[in-house]
C-alpha positions as CSV (number, residue, x, y, z in Angstrom):
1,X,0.0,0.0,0.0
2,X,2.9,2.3,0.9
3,X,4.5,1.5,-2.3
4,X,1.9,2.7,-4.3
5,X,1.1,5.6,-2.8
6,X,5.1,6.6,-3.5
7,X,5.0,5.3,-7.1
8,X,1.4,7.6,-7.5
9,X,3.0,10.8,-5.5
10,X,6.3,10.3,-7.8
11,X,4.2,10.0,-11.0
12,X,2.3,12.6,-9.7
13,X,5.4,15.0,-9.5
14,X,6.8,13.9,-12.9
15,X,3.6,14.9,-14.6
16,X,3.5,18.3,-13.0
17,X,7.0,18.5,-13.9
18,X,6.3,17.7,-17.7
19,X,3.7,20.0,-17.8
20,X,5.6,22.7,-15.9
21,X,8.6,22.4,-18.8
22,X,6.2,22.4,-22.0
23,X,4.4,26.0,-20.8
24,X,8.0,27.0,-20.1
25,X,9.3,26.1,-23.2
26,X,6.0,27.1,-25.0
27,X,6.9,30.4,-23.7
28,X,10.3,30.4,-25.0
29,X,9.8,28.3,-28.3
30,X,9.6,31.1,-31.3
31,X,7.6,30.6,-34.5
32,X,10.4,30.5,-36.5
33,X,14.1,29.6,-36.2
34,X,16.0,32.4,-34.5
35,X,18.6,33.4,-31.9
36,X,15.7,31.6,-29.1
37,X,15.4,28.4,-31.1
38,X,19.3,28.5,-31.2
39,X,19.6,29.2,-27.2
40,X,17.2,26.2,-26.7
41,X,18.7,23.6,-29.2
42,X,22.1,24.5,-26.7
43,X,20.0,23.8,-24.2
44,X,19.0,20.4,-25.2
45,X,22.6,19.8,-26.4
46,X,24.3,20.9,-23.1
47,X,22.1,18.2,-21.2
48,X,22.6,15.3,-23.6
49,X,26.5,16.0,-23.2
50,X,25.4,15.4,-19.4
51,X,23.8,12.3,-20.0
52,X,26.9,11.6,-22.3
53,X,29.4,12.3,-19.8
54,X,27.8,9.5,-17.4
55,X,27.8,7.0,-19.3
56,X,30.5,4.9,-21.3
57,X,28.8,3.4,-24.4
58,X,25.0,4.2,-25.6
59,X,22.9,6.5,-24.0
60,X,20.4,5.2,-21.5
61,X,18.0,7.9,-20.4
62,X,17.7,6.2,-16.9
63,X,15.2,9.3,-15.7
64,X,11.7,9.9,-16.9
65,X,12.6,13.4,-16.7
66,X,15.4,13.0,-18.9
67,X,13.3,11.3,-21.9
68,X,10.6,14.2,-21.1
69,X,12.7,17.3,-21.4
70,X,14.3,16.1,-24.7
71,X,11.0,15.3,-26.0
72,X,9.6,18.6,-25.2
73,X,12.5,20.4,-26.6
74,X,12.1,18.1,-29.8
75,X,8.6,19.4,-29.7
76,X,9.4,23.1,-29.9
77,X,12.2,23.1,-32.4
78,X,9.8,21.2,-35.3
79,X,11.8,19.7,-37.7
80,X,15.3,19.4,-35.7
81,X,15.7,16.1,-35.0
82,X,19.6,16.2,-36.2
83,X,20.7,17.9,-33.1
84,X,19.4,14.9,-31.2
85,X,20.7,12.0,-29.9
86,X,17.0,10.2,-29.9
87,X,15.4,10.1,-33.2
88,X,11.5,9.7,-33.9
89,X,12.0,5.4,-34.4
90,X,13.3,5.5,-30.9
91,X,10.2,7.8,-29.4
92,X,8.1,5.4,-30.9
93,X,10.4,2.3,-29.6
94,X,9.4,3.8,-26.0
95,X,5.5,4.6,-27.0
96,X,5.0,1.0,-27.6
97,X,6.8,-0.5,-24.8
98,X,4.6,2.0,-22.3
99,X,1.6,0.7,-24.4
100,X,2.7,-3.0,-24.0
101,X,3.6,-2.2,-20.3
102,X,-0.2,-1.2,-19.7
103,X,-2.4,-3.1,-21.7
104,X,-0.6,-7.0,-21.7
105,X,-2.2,-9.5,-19.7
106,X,0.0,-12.6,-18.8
107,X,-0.8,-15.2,-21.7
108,X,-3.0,-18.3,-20.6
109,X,-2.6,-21.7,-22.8
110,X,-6.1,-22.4,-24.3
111,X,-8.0,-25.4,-22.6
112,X,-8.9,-26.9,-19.5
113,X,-5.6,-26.7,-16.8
114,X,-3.9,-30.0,-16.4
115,X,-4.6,-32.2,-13.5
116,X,-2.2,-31.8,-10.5
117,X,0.2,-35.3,-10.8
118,X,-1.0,-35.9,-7.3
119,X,-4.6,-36.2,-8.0
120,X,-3.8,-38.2,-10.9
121,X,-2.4,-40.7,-8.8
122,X,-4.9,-40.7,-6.7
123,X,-7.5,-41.3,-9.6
124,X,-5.5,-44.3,-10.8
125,X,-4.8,-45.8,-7.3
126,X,-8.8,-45.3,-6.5
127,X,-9.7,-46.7,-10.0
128,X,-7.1,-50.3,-9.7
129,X,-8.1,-50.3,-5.8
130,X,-11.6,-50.2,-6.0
131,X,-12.2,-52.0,-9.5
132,X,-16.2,-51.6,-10.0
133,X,-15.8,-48.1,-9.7
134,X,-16.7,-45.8,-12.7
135,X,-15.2,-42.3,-13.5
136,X,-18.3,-40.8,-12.2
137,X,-18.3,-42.5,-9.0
138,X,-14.1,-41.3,-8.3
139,X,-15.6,-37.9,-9.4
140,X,-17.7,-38.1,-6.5
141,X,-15.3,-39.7,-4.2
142,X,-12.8,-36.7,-5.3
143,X,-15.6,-34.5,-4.2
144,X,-16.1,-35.4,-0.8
145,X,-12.5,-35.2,-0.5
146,X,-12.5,-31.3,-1.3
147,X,-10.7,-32.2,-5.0
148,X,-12.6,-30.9,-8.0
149,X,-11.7,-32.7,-11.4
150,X,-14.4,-33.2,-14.3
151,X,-15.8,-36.3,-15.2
152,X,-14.2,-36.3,-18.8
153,X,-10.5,-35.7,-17.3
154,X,-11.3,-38.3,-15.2
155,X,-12.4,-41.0,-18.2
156,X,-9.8,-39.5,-20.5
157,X,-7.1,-40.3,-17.5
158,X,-8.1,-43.5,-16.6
159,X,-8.0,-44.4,-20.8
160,X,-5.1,-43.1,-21.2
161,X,-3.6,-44.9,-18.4
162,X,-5.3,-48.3,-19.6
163,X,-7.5,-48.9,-16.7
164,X,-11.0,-50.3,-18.5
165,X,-14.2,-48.9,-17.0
166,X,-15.9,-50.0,-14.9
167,X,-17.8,-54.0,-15.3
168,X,-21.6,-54.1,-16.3
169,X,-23.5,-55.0,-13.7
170,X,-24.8,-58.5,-14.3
């Protein structure tokens, strides 16, 4: 519970501070390319040379805020995407990771779950013990015992396994 109240107030505080950098920039930003646009695109450079300068090899934008200021300076400058070290493949790289993030559930194989091993031998041991027994009637046995399995699973087990059903009743 404490975790995700830190995780909401830290999202929370990343958002303000996204929106707090795009009306700031939105302020600055010019209409067309002039001695502002130039003073921002040093902006933007000056911090990826910080990002540079801690790391060895490729850049990894480790903080959200890092990923947001470059995106909002990207924003303002148009069609400046040169004077970047992220280009629009790799926004879109981190779009559909959020997206996958968000909306993937854990995959499920189709069907019916298999039967625990234990209960299966505890089908089988029931079904050689207790030969005029039927699948149904283990079913039920399971049952009282608290273990759900269906009827099919059971037949299907106990054919698979070679025990016959049960004898006709004479």
């Amino acid at each position: 519970m404490e975790h995700c109240r830190a995780w909401q107030y830290h999202a929370m505080l990343a958002s303000l501070f996204y929106l707090v950098l795009r009306r700031l920039l939105t302020l600055v930003a010019p209409n067309h390319r002039s001695d502002d646009a130039a003073q921002i695109e040093i902006l933007v450079l000056r911090h990826q040379l910080g990002i540079l300068r801690r790391q060895v090899k490729r850049p990894v934008y480790r903080r959200r805020t890092a990923r947001c200021s470059l995106q909002q300076a990207g924003s303002c400058l148009g069609n400046g995407w040169g004077a970047f070290l992220i280009r629009p493949e790799t926004l879109l790289r981190w779009h559909r990771s959020l997206v996958a993030r968000k909306w993937t559930r854990p995959h499920r194989r189709p069907g019916r779950p298999a039967i625990d091993p234990e209960v299966c031998k505890l089908i089988l041991s029931m079904a050689r013990e207790n030969r005029r027994w039927g699948y149904l009637r283990i079913k039920g046995e399971l049952g009282k015992l608290g273990i759900h399995a269906s009827a099919t699973s059971i037949a299907m087990l106990l054919r698979r396994a070679g025990v016959g059903p049960a004898p006709a009743e004479a």
